[in-house]
N, C-alpha and C positions, 0 to 999 in steps of 0.2 A: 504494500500500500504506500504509496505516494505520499510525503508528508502533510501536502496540501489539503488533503482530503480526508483527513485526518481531525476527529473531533477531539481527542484526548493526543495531547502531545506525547514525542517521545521522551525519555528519562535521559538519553544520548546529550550531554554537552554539546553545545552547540560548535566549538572549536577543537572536538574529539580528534585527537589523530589515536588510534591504537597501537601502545607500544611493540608489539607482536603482531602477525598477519595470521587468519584464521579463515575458514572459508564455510560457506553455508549453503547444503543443499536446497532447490528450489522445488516443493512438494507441488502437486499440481492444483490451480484455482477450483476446476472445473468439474473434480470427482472428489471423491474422498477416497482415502488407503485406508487399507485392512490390515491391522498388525497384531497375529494371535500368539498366543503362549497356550502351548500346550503344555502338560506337566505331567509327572508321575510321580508318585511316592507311596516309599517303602524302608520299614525298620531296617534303619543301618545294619547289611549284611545279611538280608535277607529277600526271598522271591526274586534272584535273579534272573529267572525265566518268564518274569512278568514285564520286568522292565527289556527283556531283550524283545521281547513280543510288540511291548510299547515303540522300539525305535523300528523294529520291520515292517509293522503298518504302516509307520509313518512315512519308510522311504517308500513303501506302496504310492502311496500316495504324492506324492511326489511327480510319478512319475504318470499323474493323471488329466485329462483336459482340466484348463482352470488353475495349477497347483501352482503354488506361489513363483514370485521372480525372486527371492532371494530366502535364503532359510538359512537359520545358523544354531547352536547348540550351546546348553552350559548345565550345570551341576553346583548342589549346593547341600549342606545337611542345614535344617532347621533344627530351633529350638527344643525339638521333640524328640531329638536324635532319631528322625524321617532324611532319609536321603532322596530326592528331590532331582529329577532331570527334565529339562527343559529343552522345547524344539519351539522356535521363535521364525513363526513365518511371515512375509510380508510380501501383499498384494497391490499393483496398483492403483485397482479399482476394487470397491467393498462388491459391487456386484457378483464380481469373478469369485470371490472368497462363500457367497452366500448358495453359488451352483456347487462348488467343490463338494462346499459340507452337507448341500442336500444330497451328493449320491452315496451309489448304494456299498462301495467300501468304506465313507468315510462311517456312513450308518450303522451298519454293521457288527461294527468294533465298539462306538459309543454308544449303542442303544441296547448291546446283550445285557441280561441279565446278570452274567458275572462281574459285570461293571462294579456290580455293588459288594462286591466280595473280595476280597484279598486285600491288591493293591488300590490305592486310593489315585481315580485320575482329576483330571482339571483342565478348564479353557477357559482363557482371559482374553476376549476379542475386542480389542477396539478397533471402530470404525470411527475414522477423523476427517473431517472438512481440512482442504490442503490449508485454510487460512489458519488451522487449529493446533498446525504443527510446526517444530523446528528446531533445527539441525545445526550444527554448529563441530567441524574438525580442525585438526592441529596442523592439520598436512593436507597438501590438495589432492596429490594420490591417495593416501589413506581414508576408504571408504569403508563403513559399518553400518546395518541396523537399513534404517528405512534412505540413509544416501546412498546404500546398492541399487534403489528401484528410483530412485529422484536423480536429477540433473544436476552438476554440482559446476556452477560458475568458474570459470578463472579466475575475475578480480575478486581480489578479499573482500569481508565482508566488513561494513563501518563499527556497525551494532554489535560490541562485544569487548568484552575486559574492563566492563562496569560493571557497576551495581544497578541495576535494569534491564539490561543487554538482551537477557531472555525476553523478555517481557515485551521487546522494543523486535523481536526479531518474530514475535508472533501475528502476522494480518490483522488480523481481528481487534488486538488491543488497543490499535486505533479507533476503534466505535466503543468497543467492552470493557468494562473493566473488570471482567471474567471471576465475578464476585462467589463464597460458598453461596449456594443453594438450598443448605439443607443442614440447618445448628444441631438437629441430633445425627448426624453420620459419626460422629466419635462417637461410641458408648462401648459401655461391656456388657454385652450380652450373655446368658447364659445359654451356649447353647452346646452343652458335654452332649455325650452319646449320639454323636450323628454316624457312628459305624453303618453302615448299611442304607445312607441314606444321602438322597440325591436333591442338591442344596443349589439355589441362584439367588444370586443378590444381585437386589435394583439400586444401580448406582444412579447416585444424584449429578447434577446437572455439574461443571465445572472442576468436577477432581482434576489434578493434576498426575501427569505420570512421566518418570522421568530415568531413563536408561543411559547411565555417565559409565563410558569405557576407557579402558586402560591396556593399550599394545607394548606390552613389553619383551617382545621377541627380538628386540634387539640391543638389550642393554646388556652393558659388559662393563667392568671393571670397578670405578669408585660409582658409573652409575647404578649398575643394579644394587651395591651395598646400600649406598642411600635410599633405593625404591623399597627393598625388600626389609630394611629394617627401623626405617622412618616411614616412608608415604604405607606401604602398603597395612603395617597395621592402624597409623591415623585412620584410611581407609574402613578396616573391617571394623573398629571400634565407632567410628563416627555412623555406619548403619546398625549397629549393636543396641547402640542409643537411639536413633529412631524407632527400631523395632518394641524398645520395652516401654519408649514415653512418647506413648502415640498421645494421650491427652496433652502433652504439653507441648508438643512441636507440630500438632495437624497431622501426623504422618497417619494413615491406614495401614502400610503394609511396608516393609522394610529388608528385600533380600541382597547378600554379595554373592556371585556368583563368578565359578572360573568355566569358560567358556571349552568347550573339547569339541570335538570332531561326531561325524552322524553317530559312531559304533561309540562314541563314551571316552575318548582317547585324552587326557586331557590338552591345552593348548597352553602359550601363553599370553593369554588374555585374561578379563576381565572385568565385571561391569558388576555399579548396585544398580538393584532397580527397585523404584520407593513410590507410593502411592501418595499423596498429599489433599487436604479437603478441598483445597483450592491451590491455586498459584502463589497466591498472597503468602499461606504457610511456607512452600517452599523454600520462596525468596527470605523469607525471615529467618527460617531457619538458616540457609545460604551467607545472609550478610550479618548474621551477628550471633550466630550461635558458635561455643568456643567446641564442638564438636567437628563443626565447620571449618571454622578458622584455623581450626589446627592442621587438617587438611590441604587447605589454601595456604600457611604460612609453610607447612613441610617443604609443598611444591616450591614456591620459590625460592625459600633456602638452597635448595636442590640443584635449582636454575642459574643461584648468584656461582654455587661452588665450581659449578663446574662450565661458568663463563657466559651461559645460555646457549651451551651446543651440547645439543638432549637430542638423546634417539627414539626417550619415552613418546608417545602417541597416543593423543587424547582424543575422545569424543565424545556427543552426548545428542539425546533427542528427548526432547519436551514434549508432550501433546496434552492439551485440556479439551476434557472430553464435553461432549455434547449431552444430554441427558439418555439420549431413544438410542438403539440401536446399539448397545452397547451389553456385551454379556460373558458376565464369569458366575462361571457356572461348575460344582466341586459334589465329585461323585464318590462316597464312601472313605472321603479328606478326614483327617481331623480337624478340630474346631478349632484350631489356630493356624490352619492354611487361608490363603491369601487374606481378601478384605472377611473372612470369617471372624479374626478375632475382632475385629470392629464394626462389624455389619449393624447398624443399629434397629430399632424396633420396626421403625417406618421403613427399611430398607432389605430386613433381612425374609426371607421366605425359604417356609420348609413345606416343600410338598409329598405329596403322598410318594412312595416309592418306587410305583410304578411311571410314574413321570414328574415335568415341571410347569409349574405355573407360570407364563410371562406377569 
């Protein structure tokens, strides 16, 4: 969006030059992208032939009319000591994503009966207005996440290495001020014993979602010592804290994940990915929380030491969601997989177990 046309200015300094050059994919006006998480989980060390089942469907599918333009993988144990794999695919049109999962392999798999037995599965689908998304990398080649299926400009982008920057790089924020929606989406629900039982939450209008990567396949020497023994636990400790004080920081849902290959191989990468009630939360958390800052003061230290010639490789993608069309949906999960532990009364739905209720 044009600044001109523009009812809420941007947070951009007006005489910005950005110390660093970064660059921003351009999502498309005219559709919206489909970007799902699918998920599995199972007690650390155990049903490995649920989870192998889990990743062979999936490269089924894959290989089907409709199947995403780009799909990547990662791994994680949550708080429940549930080890947790994730296949992250992205379309780029939601249309395409809504023929995929009507056929009859995608069906098949997620409407058996067994669904509800054993292994616990799950699908986090957002569908985003291109205005509702945005992309921001370190490196102009280095492409991840939804800039595999987006355009990614040559000239760097103005909007970034402020306190705004997100905010200023989303379309929309020029008319919205992409406000919560919905004051009881925090709460703690009771809702133990959902074994056997097939659970969707109705997310409210404007959560924020936000997947910040980290390519460190190519540090060596004093830089990987300082990633691996400064940033990377700032890292896991600063989602550690959003996962246990979702009332106090807005978060909903708070994972670190390290990124592997289709068969589980791991890689070296890795990304959090964090649910927020709104934007607003994020950024607050973002520019003044010291779980933050420690993170953002690690990295620069990082950058003074070693002159600013870093082979680490960043990136990230924002999306604030629209209210409709959007669905996670957790089949025989426990009650603190994804936005479960915070699903509030007016959001959370438990239906019968033969199916689900929109």
């Amino acid at each position: 969006m044009s600044d001109d046309v523009r009812s809420i200015p941007k947070r951009m300094p007006s005489d910005w030059s950005p110390p660093v050059p970064a660059w921003s994919a351009q999502a498309p006006k005219e559709r919206a992208l489909c970007i799902a998480y699918y998920g599995i989980q199972v007690l650390e060390g155990t049903c490995a032939a649920s989870v192998s089942e889990f990743r062979s469907w999936f490269q089924v599918l894959l290989r089907l009319p409709d199947a995403p333009a780009n799909c990547e993988y990662a791994e994680f144990i949550d708080s429940q000591g549930y080890y947790t794999w994730l296949a992250i695919a992205y379309w780029q049109d939601a249309n395409s994503y809504d023929r995929w999962s009507a056929g009859a392999a995608h069906q098949n798999y997620w409407s058996a009966p067994q669904r509800l037995q054993g292994a616990g599965v799950f699908r986090e689908v957002l569908q985003v207005p291109g205005e509702r998304i945005e992309m921001l990398q370190s490196n102009f080649s280095q492409k991840a996440g939804a800039a595999r299926v987006c355009p990614v400009p040559h000239e760097p982008v103005r909007e970034h290495n402020y306190w705004g920057g997100m905010r200023d790089r989303l379309a929309i924020s020029g008319q919205d001020p992409l406000l919560a929606t919905d004051p009881q989406a925090l709460s703690n629900p009771s809702v133990e014993g959902l074994s056997g039982r097939h659970v969707r939450i109705r997310v409210p209008g404007n959560v924020a979602v936000i997947r910040s990567g980290q390519d460190f396949s190519d540090l060596q020497g004093d830089e990987w010592a300082l990633y691996s023994q400064r940033i990377e636990p700032a890292l896991r400790d600063g989602m550690d804290f959003l996962a246990r004080h979702g009332q106090e920081t807005g978060c909903l849902s708070s994972r670190l994940l390290r990124e592997t290959d289709a068969m589980g191989h791991r890689l070296s990468r890795s990304f959090g990915l964090a649910h927020f009630v709104s934007l607003q939360h994020l950024e607050d958390w973002a520019r003044s929380h010291p779980t933050h800052l420690r993170i953002y003061n690690e990295f620069l230290a990082m950058a003074q030491a070693l002159g600013g010639q870093l082979q680490l490789r960043l990136w990230h993608e924002v999306a604030v969601l629209p209210a409709h069309e959007q669905v996670f949906e957790y089949l025989n999960c426990h009650a603190g997989t994804g936005l479960m532990a915070h699903a509030g009364v007016s959001t959370f739905i438990s239906p019968h177990d033969s199916g689900v209720q929109a």
